[in-house]
Short mmCIF file of the C-alpha atoms (twelve columns), coordinates in Angstrom:
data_MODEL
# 
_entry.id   MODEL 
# 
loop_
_atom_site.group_PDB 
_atom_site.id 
_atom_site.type_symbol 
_atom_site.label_atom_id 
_atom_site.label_alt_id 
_atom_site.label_comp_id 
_atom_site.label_asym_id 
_atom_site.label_seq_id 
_atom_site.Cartn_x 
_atom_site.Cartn_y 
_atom_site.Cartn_z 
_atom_site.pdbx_PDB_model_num 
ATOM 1   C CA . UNK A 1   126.123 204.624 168.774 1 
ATOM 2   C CA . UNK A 2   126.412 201.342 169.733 1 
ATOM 3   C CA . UNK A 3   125.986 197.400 169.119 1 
ATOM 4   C CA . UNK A 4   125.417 194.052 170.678 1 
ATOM 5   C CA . UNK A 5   127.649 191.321 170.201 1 
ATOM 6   C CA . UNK A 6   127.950 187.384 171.341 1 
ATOM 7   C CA . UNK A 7   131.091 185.716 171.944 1 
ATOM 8   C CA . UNK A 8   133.187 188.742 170.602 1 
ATOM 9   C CA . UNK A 9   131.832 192.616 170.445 1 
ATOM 10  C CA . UNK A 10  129.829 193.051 167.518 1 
ATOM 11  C CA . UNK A 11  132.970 195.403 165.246 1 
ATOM 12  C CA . UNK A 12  132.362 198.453 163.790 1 
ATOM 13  C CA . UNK A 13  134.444 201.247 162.639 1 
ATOM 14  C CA . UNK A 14  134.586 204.903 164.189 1 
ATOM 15  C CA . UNK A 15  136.729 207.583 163.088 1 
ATOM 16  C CA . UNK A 16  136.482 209.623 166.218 1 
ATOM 17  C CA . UNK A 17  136.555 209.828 169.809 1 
ATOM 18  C CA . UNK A 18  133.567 208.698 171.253 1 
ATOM 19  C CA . UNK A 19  132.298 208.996 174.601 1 
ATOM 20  C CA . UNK A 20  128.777 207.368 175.953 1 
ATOM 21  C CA . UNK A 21  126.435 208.315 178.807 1 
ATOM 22  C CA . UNK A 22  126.280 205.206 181.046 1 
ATOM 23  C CA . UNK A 23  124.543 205.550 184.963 1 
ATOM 24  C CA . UNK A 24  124.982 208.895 185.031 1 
ATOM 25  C CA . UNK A 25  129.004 208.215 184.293 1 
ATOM 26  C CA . UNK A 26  131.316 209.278 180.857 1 
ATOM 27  C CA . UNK A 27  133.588 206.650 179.996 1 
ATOM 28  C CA . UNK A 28  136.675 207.554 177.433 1 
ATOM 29  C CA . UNK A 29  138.234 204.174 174.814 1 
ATOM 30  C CA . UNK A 30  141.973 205.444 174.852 1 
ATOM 31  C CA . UNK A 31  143.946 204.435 171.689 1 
ATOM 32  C CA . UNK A 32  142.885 200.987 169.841 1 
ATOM 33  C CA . UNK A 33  141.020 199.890 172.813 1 
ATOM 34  C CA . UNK A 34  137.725 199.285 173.690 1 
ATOM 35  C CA . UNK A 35  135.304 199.410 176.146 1 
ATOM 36  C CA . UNK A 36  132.015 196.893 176.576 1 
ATOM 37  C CA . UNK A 37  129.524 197.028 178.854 1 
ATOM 38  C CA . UNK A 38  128.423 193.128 180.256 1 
ATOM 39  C CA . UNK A 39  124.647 192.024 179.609 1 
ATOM 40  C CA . UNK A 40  123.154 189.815 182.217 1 
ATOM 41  C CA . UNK A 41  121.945 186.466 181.149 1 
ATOM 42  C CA . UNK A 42  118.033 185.761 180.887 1 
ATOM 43  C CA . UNK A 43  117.014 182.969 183.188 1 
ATOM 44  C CA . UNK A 44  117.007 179.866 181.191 1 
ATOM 45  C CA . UNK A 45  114.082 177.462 181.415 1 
ATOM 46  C CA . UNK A 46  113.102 173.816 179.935 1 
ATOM 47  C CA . UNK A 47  109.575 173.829 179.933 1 
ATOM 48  C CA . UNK A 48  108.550 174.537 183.905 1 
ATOM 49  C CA . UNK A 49  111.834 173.686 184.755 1 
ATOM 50  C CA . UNK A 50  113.954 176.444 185.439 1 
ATOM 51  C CA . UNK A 51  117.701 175.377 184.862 1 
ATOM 52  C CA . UNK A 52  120.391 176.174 187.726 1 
ATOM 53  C CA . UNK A 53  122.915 178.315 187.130 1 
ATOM 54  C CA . UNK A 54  125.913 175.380 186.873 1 
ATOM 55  C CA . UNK A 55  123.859 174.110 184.306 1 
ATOM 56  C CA . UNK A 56  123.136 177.498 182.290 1 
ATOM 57  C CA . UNK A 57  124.628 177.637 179.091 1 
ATOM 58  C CA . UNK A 58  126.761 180.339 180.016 1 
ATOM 59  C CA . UNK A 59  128.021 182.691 177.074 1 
ATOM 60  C CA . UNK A 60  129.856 185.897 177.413 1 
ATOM 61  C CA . UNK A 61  127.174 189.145 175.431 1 
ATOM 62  C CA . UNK A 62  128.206 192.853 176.201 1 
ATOM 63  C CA . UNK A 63  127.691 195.619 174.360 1 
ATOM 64  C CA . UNK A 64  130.355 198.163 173.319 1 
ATOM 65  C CA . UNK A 65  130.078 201.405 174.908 1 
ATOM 66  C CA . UNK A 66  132.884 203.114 173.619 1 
ATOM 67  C CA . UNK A 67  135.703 202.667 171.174 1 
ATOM 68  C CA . UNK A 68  139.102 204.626 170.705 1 
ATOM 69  C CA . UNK A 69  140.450 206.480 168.014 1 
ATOM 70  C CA . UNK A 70  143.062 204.889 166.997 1 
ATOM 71  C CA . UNK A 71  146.748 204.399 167.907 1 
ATOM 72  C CA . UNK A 72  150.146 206.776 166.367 1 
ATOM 73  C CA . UNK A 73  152.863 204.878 165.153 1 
ATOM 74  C CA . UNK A 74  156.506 206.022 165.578 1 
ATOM 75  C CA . UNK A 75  155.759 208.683 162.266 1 
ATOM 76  C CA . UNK A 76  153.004 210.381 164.318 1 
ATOM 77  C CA . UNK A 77  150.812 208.047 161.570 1 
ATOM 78  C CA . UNK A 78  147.421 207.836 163.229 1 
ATOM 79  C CA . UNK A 79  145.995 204.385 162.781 1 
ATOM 80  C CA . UNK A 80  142.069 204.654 162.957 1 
ATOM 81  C CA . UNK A 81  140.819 201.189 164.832 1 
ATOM 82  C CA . UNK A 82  138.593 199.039 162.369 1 
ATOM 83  C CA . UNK A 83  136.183 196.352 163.683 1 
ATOM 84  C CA . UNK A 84  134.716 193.838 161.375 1 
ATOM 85  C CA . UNK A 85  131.079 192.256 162.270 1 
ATOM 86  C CA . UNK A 86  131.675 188.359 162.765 1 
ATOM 87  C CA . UNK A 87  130.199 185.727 164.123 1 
ATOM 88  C CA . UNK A 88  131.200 184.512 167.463 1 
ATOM 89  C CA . UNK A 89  130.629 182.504 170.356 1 
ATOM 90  C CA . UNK A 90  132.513 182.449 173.806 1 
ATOM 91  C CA . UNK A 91  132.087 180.968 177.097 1 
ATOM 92  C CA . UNK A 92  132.244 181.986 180.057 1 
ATOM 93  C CA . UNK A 93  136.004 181.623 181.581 1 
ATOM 94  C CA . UNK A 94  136.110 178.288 183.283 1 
ATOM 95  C CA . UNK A 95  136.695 178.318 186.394 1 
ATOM 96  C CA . UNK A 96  140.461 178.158 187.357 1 
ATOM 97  C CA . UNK A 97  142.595 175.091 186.617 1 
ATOM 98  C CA . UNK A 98  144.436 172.798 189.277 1 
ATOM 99  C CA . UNK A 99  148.046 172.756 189.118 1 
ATOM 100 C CA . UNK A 100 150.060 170.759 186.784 1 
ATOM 101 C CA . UNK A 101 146.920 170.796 184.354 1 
ATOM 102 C CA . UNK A 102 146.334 172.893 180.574 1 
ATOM 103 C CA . UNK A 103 143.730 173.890 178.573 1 
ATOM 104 C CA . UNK A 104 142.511 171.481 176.310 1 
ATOM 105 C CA . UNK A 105 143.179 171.804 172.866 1 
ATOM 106 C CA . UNK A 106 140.041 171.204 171.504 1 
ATOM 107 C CA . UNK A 107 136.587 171.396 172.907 1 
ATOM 108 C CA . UNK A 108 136.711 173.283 176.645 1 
ATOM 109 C CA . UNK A 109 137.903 172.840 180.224 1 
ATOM 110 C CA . UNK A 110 140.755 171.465 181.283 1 
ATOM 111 C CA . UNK A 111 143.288 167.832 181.205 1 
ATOM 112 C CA . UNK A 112 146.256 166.902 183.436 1 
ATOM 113 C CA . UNK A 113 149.782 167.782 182.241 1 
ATOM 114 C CA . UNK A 114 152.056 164.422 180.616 1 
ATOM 115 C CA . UNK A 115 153.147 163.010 183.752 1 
ATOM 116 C CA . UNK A 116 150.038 163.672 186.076 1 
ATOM 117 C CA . UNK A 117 146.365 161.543 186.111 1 
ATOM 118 C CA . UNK A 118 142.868 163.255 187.145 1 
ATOM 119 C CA . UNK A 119 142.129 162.537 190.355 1 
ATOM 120 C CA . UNK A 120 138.257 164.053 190.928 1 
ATOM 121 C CA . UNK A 121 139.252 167.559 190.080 1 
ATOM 122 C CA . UNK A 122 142.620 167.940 190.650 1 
ATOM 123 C CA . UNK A 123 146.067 166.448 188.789 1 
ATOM 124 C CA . UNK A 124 148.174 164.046 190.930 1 
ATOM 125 C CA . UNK A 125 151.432 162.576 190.139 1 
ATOM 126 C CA . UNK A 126 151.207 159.415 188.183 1 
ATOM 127 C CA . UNK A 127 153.606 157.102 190.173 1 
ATOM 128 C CA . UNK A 128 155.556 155.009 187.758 1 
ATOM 129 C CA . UNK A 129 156.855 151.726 189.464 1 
ATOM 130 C CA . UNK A 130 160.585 150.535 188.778 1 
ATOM 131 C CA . UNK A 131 161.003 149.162 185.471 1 
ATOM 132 C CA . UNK A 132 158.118 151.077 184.125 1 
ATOM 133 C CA . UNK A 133 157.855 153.910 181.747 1 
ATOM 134 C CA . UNK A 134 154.862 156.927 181.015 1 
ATOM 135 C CA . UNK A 135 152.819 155.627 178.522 1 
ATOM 136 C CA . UNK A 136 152.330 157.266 175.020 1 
ATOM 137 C CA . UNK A 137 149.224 159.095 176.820 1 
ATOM 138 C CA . UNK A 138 151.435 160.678 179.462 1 
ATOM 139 C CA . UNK A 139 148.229 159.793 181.979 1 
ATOM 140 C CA . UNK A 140 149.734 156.032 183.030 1 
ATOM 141 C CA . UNK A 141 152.514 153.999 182.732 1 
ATOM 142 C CA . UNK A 142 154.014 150.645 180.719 1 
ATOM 143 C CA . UNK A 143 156.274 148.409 182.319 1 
ATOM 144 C CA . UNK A 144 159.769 148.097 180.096 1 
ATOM 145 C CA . UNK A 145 160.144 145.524 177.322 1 
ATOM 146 C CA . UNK A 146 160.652 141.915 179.159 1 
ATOM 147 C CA . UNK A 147 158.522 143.088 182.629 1 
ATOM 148 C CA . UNK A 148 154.628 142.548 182.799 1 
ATOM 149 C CA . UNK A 149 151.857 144.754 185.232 1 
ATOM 150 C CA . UNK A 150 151.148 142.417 188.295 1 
ATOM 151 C CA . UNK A 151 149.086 143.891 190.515 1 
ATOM 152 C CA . UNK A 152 150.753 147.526 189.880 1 
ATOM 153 C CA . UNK A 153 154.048 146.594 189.611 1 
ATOM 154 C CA . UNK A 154 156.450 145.090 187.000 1 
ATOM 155 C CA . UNK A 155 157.399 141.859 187.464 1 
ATOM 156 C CA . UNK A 156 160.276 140.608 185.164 1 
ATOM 157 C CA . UNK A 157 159.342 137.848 182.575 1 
ATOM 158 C CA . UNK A 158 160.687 134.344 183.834 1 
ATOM 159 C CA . UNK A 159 161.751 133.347 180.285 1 
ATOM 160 C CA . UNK A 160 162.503 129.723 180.520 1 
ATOM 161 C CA . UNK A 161 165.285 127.596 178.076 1 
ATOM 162 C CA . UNK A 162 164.929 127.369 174.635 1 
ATOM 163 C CA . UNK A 163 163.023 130.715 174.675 1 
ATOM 164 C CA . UNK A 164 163.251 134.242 173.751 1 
ATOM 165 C CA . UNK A 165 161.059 137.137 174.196 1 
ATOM 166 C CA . UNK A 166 158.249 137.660 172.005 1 
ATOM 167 C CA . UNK A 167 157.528 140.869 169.556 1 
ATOM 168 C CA . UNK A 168 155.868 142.917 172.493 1 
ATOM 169 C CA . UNK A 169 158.090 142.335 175.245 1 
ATOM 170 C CA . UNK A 170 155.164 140.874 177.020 1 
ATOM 171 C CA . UNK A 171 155.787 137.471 177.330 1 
ATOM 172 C CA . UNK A 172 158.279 134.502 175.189 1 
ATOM 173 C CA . UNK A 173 157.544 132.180 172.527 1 
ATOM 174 C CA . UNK A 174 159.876 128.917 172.397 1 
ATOM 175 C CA . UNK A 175 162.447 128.481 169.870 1 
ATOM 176 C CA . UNK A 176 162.107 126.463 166.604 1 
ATOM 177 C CA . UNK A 177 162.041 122.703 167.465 1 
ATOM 178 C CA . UNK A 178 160.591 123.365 170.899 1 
ATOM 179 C CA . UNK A 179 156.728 123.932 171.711 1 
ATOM 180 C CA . UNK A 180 154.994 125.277 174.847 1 
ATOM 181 C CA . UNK A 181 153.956 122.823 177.709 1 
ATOM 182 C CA . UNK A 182 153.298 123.412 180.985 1 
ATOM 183 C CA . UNK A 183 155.489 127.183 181.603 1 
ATOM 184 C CA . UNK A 184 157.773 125.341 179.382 1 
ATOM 185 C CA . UNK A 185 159.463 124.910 176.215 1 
ATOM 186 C CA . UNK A 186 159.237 120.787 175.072 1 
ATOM 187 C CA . UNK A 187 161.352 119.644 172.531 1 
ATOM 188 C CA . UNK A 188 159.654 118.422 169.374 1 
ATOM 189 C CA . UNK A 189 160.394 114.618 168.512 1 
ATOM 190 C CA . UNK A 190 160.374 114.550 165.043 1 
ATOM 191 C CA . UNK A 191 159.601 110.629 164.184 1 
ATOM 192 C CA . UNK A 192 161.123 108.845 161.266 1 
ATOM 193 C CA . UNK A 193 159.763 110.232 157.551 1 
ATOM 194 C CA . UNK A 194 159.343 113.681 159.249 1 
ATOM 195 C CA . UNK A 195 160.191 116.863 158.928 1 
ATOM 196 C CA . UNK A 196 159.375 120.189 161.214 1 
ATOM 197 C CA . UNK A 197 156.539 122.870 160.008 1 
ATOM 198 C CA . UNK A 198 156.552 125.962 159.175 1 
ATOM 199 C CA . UNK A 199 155.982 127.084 162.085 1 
ATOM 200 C CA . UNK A 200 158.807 125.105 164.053 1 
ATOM 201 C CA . UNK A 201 156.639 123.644 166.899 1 
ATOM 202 C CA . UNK A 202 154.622 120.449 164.932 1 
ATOM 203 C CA . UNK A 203 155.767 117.994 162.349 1 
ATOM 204 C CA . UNK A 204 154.377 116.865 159.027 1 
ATOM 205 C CA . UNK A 205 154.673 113.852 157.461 1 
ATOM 206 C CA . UNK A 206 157.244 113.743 154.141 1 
ATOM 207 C CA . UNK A 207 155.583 112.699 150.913 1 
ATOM 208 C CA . UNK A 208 154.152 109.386 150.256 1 
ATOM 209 C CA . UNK A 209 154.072 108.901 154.354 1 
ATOM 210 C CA . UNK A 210 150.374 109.974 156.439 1 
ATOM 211 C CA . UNK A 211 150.521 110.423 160.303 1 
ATOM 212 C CA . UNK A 212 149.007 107.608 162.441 1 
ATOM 213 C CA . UNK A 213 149.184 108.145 166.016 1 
ATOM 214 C CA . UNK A 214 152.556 109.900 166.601 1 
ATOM 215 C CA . UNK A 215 154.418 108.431 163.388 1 
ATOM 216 C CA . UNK A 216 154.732 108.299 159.744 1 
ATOM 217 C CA . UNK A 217 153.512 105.503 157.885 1 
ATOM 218 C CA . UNK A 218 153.717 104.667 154.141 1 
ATOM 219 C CA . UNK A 219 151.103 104.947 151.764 1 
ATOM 220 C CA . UNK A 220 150.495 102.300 149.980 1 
ATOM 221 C CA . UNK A 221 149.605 103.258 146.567 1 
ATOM 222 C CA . UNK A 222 147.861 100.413 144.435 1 
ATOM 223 C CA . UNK A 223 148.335 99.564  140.804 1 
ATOM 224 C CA . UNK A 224 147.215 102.082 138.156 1 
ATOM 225 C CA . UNK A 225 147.154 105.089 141.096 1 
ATOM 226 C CA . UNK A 226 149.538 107.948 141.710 1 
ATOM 227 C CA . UNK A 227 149.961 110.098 145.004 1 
ATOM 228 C CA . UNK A 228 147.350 112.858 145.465 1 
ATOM 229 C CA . UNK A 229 148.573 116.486 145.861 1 
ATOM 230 C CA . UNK A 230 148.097 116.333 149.656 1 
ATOM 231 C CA . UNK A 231 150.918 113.672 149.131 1 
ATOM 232 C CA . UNK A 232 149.057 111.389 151.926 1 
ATOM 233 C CA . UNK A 233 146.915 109.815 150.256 1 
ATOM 234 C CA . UNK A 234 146.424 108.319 146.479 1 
ATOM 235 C CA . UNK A 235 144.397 108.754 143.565 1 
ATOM 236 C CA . UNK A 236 143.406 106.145 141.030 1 
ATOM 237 C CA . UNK A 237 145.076 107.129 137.097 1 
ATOM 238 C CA . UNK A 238 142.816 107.771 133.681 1 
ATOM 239 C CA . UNK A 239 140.377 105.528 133.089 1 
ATOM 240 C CA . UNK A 240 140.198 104.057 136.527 1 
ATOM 241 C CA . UNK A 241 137.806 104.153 139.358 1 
ATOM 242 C CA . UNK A 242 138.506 103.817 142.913 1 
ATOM 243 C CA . UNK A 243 136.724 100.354 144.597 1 
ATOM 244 C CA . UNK A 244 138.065 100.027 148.041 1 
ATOM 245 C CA . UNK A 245 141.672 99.940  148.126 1 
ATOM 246 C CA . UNK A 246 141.875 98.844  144.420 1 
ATOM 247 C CA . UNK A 247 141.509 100.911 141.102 1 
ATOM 248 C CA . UNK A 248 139.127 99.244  138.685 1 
ATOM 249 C CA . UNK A 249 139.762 99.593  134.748 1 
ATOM 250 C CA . UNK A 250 136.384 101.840 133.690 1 
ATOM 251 C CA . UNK A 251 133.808 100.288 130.705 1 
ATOM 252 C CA . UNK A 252 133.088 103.046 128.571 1 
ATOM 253 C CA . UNK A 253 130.076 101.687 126.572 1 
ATOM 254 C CA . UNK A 254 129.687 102.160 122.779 1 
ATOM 255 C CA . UNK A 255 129.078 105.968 121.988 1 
ATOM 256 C CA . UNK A 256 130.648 107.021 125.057 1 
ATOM 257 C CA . UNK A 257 133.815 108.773 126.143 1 
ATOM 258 C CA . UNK A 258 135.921 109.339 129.491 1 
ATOM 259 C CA . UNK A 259 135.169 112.640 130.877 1 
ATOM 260 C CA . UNK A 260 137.514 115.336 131.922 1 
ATOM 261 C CA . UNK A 261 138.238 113.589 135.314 1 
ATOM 262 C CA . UNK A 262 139.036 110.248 133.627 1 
ATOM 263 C CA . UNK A 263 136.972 108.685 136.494 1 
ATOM 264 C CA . UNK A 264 134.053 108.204 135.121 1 
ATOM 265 C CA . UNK A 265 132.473 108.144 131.516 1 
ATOM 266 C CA . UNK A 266 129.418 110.065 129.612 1 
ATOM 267 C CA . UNK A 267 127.268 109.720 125.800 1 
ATOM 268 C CA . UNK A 268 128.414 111.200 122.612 1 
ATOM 269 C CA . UNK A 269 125.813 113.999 121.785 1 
ATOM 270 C CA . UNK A 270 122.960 112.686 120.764 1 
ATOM 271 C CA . UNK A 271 122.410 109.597 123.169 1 
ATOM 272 C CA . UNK A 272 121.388 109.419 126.334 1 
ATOM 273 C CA . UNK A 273 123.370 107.461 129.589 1 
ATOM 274 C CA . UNK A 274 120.932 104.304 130.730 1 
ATOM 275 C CA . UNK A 275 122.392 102.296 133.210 1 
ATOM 276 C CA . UNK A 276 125.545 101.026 131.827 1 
ATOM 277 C CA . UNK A 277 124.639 101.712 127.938 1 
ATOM 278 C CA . UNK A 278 124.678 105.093 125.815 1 
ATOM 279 C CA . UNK A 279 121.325 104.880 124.149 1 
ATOM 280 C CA . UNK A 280 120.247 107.130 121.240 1 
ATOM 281 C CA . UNK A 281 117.783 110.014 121.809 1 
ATOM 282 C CA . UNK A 282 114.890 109.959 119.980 1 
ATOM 283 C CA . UNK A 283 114.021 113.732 119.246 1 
ATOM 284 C CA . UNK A 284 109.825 114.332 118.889 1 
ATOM 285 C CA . UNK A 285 108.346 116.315 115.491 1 
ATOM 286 C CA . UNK A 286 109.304 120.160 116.076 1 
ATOM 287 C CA . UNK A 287 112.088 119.442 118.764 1 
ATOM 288 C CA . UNK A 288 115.594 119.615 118.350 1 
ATOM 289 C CA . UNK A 289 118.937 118.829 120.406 1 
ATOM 290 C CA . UNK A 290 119.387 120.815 123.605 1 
ATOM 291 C CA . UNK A 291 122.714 122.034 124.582 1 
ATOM 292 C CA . UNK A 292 123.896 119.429 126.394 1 
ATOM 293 C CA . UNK A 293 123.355 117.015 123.128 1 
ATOM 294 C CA . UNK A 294 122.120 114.329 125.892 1 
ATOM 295 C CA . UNK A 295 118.320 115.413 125.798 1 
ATOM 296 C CA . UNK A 296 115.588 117.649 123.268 1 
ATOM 297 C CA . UNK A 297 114.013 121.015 123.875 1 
ATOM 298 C CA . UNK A 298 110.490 122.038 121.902 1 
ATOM 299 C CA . UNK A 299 111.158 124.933 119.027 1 
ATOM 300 C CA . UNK A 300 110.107 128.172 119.295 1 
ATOM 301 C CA . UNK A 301 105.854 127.807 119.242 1 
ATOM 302 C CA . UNK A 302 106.066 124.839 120.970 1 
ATOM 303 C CA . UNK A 303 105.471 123.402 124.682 1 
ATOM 304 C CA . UNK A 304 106.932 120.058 125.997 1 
ATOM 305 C CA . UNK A 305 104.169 117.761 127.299 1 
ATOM 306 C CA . UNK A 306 102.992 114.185 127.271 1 
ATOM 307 C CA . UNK A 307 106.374 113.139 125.377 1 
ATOM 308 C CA . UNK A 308 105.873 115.451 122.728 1 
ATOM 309 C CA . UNK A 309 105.946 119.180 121.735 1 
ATOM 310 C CA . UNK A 310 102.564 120.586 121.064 1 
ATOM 311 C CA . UNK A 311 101.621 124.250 119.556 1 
ATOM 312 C CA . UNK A 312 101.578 126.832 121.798 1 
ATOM 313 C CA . UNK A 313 98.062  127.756 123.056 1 
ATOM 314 C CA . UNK A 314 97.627  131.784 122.755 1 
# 
């Protein structure tokens, strides 16, 4: 009896010694072994294009040929050998590794041990210059914190005055109160009614000052105006309207009121803004007073047109 398999024998389970006829020979499975007989691979072909053997998908298929009875334990206990039919696919062994390289832990073939890079198909030595270290990949190398990669080696980082080395280790940022100019850290010249920003290398101006040119100049805020939020410029108070440089008092007609702003004015419900006058909205026969109160919508059944609202046509 016997059974094909792919990737790993097909198992079964036999009780007894078996022995099989194969060329002419008797072959004998001792204990929990067994013993498989290799298949030869069809020639593979794409159409009329018969594929090499380096490119044949190569898998391992035998069949088994014999299979032992079983090992004794210590007791004289015989332990009959069970095989279990599963599913299986295996490749034919690669062929051997270089030195200093491992299986790979996923997929197949082979990748260079921490400490060695590919080179075509063999692992050399990754040569890490002074003041460098193996990178987290164990294939290259990193120079040290305050050194930079010129031209594969590490050069230290000329950190000049009034600097420090940044996050990375890769280069310097300048000091609060100094910016970068020219390889160099410049000290910022805070001008009168200044202060330094946030982020220590540029000024802003204090409140109630706005920058012109490389200083900070008052503003001048006119009668019946405040300073704005961005505190460099102004805006003109409740019931005023910017003109120029000037607030002008607002004339909120008869019927009218200051809207939220309190820069401008709009009619009551019911009348309608012309020009510089609320007037009052005449409403047509079946129309009423649309949201807004400042104009008229047709009732239900009705169309606007020619001034009017007119029964709807079916």
């Amino acid at each position: 009896m016997s059974e094909c398999y792919r990737g790993s024998p097909t198992l079964l389970a036999d009780m007894i010694l078996k022995t099989m006829e194969v060329e002419h020979m008797k072959f004998r499975a001792l204990e929990d072994r067994i013993l498989v007989q290799r298949i030869d691979v069809k020639e593979q072909k794409h159409g009329n294009i018969i594929v090499p053997d380096s490119a044949k998908e190569k898998l391992m298929e035998g069949k088994v040929i014999a299979v032992g009875s079983g090992m004794k334990t210590g007791t004289g206990v015989l332990l009959l050998l069970l095989l279990t039919s599963l599913s299986a696919v295996a490749s034919t062994p690669a062929a051997p590794s270089p030195p200093h390289s491992h299986a790979k832990s996923y997929g197949s073939g082979w990748e260079c041990d921490r400490g060695y890079q590919m080179n075509e198909n063999s692992c050399a030595a990754v040569m890490v210059p002074v003041n460098a270290r193996l990178d987290s990949s164990g294939n290259g190398w990193d120079c040290d914190r305050g050194y930079r990669s010129v031209a594969g080696v590490c050069e230290a980082i000329q950190v000049p005055p009034h600097a420090y080395l940044d996050s990375r280790g890769r280069g310097w940022q300048c000091d609060r109160g100094y910016h970068e100019l020219r390889d160099a850290c410049s000290a910022v010249v805070v001008p009168a009614n200044a202060y330094l920003a946030s982020d220590g290398a540029r000024w802003n101006c204090d409140r109630g000052y706005r920058m012109i040119d490389q200083s900070c100049v008052a503003v001048m805020v006119p009668a019946n105006a405040y300073l704005a939020c961005s505190s460099d410029d102004w805006e003109c108070g409740r019931g005023f309207r910017k003109v120029g440089e000037s607030c002008e008092a607002l004339k909120v007609p008869q019927h009218g009121y200051l809207v939220r702003s309190g820069n401008d004015w709009d009619c009551d419900r019911g009348y309608r803004r012309d020009g510089d006058f609320c007037a009052t909205l005449t409403t047509p026969p079946n129309a009423h007073l649309d949201y807004s109160g400042n104009d008229w919508a047709c009732d239900a059944g009705f169309d606007r047109s020619a001034g009017g609202c007119h029964a709807s046509t079916p």
